[in-house]
C-alpha positions as protocol buffer text, in pm:
chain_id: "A"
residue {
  index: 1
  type: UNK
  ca { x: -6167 y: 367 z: 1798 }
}
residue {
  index: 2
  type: UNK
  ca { x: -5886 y: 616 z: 1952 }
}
residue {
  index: 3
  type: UNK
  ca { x: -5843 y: 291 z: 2198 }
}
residue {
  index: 4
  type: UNK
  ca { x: -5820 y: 79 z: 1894 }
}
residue {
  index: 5
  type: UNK
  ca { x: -5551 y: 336 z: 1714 }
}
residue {
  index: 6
  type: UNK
  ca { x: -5317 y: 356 z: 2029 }
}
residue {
  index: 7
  type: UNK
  ca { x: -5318 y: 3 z: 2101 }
}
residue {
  index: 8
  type: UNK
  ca { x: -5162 y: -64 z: 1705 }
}
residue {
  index: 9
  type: UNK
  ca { x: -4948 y: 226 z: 1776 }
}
residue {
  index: 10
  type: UNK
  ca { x: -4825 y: 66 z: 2108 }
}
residue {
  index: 11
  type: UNK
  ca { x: -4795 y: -242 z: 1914 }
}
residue {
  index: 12
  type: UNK
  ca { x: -4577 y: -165 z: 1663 }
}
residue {
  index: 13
  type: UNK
  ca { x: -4302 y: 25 z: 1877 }
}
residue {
  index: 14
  type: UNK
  ca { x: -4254 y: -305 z: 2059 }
}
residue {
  index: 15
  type: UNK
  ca { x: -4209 y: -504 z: 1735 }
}
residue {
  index: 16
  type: UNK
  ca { x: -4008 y: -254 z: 1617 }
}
residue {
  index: 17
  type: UNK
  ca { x: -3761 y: -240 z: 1957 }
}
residue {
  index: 18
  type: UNK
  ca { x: -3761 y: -606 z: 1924 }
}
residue {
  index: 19
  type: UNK
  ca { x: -3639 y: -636 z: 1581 }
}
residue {
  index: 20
  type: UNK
  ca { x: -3391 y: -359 z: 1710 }
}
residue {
  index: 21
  type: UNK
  ca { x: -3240 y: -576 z: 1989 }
}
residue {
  index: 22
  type: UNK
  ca { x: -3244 y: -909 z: 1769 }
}
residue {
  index: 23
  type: UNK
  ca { x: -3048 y: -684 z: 1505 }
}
residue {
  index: 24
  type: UNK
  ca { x: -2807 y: -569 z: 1746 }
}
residue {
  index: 25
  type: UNK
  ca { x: -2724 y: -918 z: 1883 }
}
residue {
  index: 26
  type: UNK
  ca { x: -2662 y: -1050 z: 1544 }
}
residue {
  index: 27
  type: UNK
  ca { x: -2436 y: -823 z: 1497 }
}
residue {
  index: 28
  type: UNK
  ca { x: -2211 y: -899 z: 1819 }
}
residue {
  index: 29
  type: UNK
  ca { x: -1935 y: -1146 z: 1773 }
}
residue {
  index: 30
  type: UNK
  ca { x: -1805 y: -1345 z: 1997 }
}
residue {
  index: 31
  type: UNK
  ca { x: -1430 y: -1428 z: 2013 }
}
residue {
  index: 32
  type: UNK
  ca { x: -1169 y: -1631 z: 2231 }
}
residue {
  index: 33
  type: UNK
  ca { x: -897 y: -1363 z: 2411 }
}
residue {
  index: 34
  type: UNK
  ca { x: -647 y: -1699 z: 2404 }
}
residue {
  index: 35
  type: UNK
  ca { x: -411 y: -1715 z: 2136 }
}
residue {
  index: 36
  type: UNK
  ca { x: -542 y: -1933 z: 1836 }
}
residue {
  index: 37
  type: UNK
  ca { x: -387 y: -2279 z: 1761 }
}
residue {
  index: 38
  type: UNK
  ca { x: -200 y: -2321 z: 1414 }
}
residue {
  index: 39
  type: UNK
  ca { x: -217 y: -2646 z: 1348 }
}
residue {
  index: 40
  type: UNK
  ca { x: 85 y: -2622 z: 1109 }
}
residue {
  index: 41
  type: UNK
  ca { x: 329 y: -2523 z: 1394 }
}
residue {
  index: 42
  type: UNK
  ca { x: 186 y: -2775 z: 1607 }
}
residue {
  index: 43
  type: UNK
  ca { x: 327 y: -3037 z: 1389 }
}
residue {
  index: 44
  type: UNK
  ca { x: 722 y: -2875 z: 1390 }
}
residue {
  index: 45
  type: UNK
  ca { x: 984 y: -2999 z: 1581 }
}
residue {
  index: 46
  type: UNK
  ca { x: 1081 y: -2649 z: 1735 }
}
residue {
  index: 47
  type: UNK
  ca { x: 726 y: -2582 z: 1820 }
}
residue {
  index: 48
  type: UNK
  ca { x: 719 y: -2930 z: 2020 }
}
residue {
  index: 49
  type: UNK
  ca { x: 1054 y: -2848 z: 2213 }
}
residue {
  index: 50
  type: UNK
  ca { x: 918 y: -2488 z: 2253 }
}
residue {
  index: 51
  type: UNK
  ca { x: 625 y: -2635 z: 2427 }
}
residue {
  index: 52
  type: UNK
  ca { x: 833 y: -2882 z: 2626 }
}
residue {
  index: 53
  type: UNK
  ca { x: 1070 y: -2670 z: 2778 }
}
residue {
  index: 54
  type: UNK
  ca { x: 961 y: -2350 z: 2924 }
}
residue {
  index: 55
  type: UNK
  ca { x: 992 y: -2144 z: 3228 }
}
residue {
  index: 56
  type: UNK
  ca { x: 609 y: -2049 z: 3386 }
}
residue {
  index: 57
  type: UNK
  ca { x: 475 y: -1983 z: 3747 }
}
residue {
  index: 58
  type: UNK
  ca { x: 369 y: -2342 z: 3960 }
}
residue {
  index: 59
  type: UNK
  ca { x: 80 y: -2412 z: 4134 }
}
residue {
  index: 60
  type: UNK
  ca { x: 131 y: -2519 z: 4518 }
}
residue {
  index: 61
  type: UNK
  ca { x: -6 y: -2906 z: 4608 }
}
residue {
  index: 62
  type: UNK
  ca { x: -299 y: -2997 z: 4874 }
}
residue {
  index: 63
  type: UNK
  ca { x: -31 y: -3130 z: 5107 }
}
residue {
  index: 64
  type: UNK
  ca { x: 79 y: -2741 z: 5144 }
}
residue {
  index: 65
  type: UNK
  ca { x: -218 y: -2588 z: 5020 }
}
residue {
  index: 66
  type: UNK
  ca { x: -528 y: -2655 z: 5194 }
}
residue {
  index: 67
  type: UNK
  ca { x: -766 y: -2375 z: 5161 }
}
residue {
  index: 68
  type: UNK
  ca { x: -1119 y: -2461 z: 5126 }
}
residue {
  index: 69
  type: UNK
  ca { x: -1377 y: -2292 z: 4921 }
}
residue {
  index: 70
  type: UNK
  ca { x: -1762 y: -2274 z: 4861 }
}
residue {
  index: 71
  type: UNK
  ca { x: -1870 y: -2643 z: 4726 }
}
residue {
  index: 72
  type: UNK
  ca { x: -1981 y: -2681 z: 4363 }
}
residue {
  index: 73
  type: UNK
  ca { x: -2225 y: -2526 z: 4172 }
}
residue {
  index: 74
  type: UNK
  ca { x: -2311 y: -2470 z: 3846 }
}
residue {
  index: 75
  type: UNK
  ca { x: -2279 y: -2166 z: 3708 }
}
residue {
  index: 76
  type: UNK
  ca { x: -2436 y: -1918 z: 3434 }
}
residue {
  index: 77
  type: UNK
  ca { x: -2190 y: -1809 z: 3181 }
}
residue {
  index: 78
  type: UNK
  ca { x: -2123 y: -1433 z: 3169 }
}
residue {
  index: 79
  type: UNK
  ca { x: -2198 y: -1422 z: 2777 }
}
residue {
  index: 80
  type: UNK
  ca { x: -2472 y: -1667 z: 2605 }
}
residue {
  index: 81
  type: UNK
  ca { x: -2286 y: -1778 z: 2352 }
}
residue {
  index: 82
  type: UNK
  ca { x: -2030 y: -1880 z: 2576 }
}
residue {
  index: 83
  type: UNK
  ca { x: -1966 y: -2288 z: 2632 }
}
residue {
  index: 84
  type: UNK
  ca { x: -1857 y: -2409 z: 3002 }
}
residue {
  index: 85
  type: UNK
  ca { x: -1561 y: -2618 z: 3104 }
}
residue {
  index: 86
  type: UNK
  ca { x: -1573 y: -2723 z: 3438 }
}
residue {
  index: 87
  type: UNK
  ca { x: -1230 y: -2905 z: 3540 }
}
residue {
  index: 88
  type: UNK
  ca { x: -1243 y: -3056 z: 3818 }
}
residue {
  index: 89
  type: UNK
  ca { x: -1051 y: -3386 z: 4098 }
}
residue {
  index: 90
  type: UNK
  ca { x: -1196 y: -3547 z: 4337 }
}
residue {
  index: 91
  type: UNK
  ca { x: -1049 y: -3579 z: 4705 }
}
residue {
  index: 92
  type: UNK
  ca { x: -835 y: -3858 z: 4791 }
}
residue {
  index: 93
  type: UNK
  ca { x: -542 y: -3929 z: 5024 }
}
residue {
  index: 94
  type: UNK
  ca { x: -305 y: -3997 z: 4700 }
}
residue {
  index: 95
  type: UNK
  ca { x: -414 y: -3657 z: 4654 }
}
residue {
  index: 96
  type: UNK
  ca { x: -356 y: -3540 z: 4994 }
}
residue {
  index: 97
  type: UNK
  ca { x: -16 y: -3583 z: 4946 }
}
residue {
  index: 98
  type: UNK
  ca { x: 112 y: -3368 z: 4653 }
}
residue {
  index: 99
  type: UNK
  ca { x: 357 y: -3117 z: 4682 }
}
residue {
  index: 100
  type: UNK
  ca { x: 344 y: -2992 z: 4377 }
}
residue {
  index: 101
  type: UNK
  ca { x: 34 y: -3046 z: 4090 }
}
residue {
  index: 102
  type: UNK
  ca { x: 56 y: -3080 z: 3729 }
}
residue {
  index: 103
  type: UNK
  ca { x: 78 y: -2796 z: 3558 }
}
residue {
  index: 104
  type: UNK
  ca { x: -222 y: -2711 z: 3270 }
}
residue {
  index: 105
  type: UNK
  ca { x: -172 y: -2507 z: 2996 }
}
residue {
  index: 106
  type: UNK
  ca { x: -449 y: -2365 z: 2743 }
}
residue {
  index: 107
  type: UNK
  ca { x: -364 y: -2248 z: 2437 }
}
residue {
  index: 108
  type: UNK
  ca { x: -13 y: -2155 z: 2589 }
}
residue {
  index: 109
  type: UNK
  ca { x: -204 y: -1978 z: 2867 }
}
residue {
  index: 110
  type: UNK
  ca { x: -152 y: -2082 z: 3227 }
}
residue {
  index: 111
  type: UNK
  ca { x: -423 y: -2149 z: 3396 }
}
residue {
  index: 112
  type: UNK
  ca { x: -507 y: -2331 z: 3752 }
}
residue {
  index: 113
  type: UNK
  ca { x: -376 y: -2679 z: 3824 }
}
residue {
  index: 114
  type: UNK
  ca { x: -635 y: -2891 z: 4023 }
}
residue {
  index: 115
  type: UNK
  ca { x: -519 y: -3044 z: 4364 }
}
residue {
  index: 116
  type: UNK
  ca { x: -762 y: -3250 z: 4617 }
}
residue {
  index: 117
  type: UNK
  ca { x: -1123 y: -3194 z: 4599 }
}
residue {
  index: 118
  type: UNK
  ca { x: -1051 y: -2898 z: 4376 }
}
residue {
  index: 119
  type: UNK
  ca { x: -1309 y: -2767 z: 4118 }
}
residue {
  index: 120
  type: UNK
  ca { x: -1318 y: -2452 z: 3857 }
}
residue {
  index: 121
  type: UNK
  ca { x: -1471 y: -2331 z: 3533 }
}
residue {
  index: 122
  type: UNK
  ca { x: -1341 y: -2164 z: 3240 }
}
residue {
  index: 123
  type: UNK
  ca { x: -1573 y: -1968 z: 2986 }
}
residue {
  index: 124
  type: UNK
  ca { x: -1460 y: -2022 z: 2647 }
}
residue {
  index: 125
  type: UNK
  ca { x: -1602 y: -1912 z: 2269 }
}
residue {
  index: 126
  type: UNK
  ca { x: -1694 y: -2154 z: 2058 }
}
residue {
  index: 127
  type: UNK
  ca { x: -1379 y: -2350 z: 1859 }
}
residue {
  index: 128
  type: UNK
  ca { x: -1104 y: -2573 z: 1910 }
}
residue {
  index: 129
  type: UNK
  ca { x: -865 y: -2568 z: 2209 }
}
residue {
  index: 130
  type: UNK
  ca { x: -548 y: -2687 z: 2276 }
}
residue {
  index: 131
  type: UNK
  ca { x: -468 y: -2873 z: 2606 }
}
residue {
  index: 132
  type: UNK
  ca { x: -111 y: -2950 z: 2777 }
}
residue {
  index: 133
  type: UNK
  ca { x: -19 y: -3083 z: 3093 }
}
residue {
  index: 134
  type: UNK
  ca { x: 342 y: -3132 z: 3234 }
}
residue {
  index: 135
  type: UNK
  ca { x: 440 y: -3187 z: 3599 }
}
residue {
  index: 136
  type: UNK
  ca { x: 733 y: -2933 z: 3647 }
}
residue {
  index: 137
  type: UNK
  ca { x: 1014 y: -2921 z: 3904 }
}
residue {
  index: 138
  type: UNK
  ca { x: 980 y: -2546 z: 4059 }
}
residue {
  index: 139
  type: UNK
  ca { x: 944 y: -2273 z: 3745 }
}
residue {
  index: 140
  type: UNK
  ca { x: 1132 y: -2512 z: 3506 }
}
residue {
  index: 141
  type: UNK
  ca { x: 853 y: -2716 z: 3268 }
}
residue {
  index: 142
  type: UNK
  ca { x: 1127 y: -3018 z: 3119 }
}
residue {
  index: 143
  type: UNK
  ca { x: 866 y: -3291 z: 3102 }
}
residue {
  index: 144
  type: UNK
  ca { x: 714 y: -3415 z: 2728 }
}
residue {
  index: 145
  type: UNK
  ca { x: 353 y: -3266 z: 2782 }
}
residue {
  index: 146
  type: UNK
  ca { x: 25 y: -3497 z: 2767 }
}
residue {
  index: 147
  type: UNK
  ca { x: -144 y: -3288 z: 2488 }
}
residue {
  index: 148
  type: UNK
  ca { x: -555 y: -3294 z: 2438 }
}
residue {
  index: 149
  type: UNK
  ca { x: -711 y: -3106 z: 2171 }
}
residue {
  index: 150
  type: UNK
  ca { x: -1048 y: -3057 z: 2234 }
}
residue {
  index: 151
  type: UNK
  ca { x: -1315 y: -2852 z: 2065 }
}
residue {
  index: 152
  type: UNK
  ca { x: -1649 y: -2673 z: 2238 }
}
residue {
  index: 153
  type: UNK
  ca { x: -2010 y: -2538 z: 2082 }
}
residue {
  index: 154
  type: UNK
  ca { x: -2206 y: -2213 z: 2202 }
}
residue {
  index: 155
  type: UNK
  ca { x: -2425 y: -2286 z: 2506 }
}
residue {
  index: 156
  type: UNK
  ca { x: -2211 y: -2634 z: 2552 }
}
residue {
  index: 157
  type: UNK
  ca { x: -2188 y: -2749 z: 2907 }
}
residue {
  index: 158
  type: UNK
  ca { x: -1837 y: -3004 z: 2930 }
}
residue {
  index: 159
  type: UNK
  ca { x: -1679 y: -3175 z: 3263 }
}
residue {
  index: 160
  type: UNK
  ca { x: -1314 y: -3262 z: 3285 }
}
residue {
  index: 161
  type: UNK
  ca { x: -1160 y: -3455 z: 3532 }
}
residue {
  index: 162
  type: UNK
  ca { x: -781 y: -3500 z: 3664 }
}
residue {
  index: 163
  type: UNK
  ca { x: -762 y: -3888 z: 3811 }
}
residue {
  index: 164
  type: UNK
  ca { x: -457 y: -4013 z: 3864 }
}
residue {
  index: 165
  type: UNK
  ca { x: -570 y: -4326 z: 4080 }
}
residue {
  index: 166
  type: UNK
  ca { x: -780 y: -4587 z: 3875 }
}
residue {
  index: 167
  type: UNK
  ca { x: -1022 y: -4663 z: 4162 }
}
residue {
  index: 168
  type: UNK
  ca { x: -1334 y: -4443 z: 4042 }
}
residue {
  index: 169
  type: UNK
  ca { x: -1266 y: -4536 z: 3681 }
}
residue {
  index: 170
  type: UNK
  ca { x: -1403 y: -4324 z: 3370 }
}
residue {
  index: 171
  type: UNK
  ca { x: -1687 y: -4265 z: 3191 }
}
residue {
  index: 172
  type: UNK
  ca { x: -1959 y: -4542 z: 3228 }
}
residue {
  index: 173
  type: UNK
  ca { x: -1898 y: -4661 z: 2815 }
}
residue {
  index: 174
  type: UNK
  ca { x: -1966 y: -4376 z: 2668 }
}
residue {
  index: 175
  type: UNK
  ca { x: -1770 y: -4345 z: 2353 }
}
residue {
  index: 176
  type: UNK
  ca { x: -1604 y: -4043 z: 2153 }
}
residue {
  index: 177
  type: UNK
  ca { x: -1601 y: -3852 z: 2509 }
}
residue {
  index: 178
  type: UNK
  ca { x: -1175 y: -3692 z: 2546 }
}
residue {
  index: 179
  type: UNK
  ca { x: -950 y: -3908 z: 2705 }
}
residue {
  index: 180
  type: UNK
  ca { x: -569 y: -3838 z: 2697 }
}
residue {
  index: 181
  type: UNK
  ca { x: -353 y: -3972 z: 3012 }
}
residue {
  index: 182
  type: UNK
  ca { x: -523 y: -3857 z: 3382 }
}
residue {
  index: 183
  type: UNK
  ca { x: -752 y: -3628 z: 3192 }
}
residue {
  index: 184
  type: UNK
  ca { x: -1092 y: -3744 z: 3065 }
}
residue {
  index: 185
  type: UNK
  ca { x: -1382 y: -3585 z: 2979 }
}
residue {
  index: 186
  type: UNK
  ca { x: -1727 y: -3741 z: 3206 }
}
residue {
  index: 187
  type: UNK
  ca { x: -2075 y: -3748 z: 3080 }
}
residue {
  index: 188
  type: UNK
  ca { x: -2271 y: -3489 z: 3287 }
}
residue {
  index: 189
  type: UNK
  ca { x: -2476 y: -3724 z: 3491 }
}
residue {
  index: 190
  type: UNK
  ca { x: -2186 y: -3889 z: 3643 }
}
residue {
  index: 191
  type: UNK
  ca { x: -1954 y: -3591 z: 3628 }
}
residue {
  index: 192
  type: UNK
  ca { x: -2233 y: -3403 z: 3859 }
}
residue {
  index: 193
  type: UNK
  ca { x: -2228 y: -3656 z: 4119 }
}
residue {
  index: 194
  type: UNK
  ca { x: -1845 y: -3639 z: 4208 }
}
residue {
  index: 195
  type: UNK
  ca { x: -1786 y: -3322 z: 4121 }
}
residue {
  index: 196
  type: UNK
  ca { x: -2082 y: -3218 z: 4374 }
}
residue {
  index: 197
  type: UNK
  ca { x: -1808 y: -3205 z: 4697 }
}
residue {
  index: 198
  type: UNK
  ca { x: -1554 y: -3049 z: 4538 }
}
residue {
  index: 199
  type: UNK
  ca { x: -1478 y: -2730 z: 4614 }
}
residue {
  index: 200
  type: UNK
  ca { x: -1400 y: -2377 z: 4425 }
}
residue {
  index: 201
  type: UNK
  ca { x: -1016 y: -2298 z: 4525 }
}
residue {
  index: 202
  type: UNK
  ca { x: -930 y: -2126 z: 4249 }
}
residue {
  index: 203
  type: UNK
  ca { x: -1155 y: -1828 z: 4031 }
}
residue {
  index: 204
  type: UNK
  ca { x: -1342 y: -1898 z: 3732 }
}
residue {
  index: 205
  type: UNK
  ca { x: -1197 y: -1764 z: 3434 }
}
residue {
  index: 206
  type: UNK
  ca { x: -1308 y: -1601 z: 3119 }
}
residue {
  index: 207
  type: UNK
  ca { x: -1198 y: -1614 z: 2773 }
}
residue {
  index: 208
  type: UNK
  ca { x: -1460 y: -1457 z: 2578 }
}
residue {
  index: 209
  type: UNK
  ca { x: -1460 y: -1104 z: 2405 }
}
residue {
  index: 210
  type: UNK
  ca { x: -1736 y: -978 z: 2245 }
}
residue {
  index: 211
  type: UNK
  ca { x: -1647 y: -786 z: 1892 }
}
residue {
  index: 212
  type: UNK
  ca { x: -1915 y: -531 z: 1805 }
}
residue {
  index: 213
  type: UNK
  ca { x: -2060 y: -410 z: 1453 }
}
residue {
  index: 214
  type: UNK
  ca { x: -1806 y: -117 z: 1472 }
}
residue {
  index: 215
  type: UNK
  ca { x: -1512 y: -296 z: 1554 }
}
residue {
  index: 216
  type: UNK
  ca { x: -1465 y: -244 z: 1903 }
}
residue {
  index: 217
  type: UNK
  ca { x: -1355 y: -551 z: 2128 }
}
residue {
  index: 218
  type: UNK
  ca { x: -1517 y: -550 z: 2480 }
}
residue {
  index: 219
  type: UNK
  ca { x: -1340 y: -791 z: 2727 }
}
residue {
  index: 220
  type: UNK
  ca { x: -1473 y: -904 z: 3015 }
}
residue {
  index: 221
  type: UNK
  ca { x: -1303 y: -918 z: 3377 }
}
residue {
  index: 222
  type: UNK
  ca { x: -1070 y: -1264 z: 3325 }
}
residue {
  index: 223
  type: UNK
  ca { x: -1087 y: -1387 z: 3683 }
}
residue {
  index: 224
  type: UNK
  ca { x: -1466 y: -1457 z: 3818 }
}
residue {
  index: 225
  type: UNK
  ca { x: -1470 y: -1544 z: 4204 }
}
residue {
  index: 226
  type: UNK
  ca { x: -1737 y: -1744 z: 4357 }
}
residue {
  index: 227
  type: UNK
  ca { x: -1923 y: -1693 z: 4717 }
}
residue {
  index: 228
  type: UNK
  ca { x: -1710 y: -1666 z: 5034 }
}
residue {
  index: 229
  type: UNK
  ca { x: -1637 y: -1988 z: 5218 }
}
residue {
  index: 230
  type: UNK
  ca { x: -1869 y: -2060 z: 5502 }
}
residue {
  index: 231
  type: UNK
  ca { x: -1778 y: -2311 z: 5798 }
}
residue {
  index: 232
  type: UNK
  ca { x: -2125 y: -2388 z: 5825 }
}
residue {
  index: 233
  type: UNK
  ca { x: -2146 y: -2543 z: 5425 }
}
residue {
  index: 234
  type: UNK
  ca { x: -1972 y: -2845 z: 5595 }
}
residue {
  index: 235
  type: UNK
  ca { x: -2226 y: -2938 z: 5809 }
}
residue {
  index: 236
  type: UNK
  ca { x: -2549 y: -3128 z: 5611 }
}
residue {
  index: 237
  type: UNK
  ca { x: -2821 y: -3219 z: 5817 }
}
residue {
  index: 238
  type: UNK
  ca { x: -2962 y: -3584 z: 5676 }
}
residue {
  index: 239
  type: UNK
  ca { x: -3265 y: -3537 z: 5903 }
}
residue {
  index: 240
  type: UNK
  ca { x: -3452 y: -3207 z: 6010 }
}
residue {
  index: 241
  type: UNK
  ca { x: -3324 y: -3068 z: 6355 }
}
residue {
  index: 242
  type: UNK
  ca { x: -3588 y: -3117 z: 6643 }
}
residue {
  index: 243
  type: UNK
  ca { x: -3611 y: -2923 z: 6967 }
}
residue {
  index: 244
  type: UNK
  ca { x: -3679 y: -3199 z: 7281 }
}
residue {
  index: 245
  type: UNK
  ca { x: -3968 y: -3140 z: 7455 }
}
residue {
  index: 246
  type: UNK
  ca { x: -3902 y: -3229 z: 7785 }
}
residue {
  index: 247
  type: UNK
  ca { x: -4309 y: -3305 z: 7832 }
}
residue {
  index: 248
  type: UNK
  ca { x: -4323 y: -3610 z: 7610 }
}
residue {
  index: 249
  type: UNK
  ca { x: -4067 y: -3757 z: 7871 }
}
């Protein structure tokens, strides 16, 4: 019976330190740390010129930037809640070539452009995002952006690529997926198998704050690097490596 009696008491601390943590993750928000979008100001002719004509850092092109990086993989988000944008461009010699990338901008932020065989992810909170691309000439942004607004769900999983050339195509009919100039959203199973040689040449980033029951906002560290670079990823065996034996001659 004293067996019996400790065993309920045992029992009912764990319930009880399970309700606790359920409690205290219902109570955690989760937040984007990028600037909302106001649809209202979207529509205004100053906002549109604002967004046109800026001055913002540039990204260097795979014809003078050609450092590799660890090849794709798919990655766990650092919050839950979190959805995952992977943006991504496949190698090509059209690619090759650039000197200087389009520039992307999310929610106003600046965030990687994608040159050859180029691949990163961006953490985001659930909501609606704004999208704008515009090829600049050094720090000057003059061109009329290509504009996607796109919107994401907790635990979502979404690839983006950058295609300029029309010889891979899109998405394989699959209708309502994003599609606004060289940017389209592909369905996973035939975003994973070109997206699986890219490589990560830029960090991950993060976008997500969580907003506790007192108040307080806890940010996580924006830039997430991936694994070194090995020499030895480039080299894939397609049949196990044998020792000769020199007595079967």
């Amino acid at each position: 019976m004293r067996h019996v009696g400790l065993v309920i008491l045992v029992s009912c601390g764990l319930a009880a330190c399970q309700s606790h943590q359920s409690v205290e993750q219902q109570s955690v928000k989760v937040v984007s740390t990028l600037d909302p979008i106001d649809l209202k100001k979207e529509d205004s002719f100053l906002h549109e010129k604002l967004d046109q004509y800026k001055i913002a850092s540039f990204s260097a092109g795979s014809w003078m930037k050609q450092k590799p990086g660890q090849y794709f993989k798919l990655v766990k988000p650092q919050n839950p809640q979190a959805a995952v944008v992977y943006f991504y461009r496949p190698d090509s010699r059209w690619n090759r070539q650039e000197i200087i990338p389009t520039s992307f901008f999310l929610n106003g932020e600046h965030i990687p452009s994608l040159i050859s065989n180029h691949y990163y992810w961006v953490e985001l909170a659930e909501g609606d995002y704004k999208l704008s691309l515009s090829r600049p000439l050094g720090v000057l942004h003059f061109q009329k952006p290509k504009v996607a607004y796109f919107s994401v769900e907790a635990g979502g999983q979404y690839f983006v690529k950058y295609e300029e050339e029309k010889f891979r195509g899109g998405p394989n009919g699959e209708a309502g997926l994003l599609r606004v100039g060289p940017l389209m959203q592909m369905p996973t199973r035939q975003a994973l198998k070109e997206i699986a040689m890219t490589q990560l040449k830029s960090p991950g980033l993060n976008f997500v704050a969580e907003v506790t029951a007192d108040g307080r906002v806890i940010k996580p560290k924006e830039k997430i690097k991936g694994e070194d670079y090995k020499v030895s990823d480039d080299v894939h065996l397609t049949q196990p490596f044998k020792i000769w034996n020199p007595m079967t001659w």
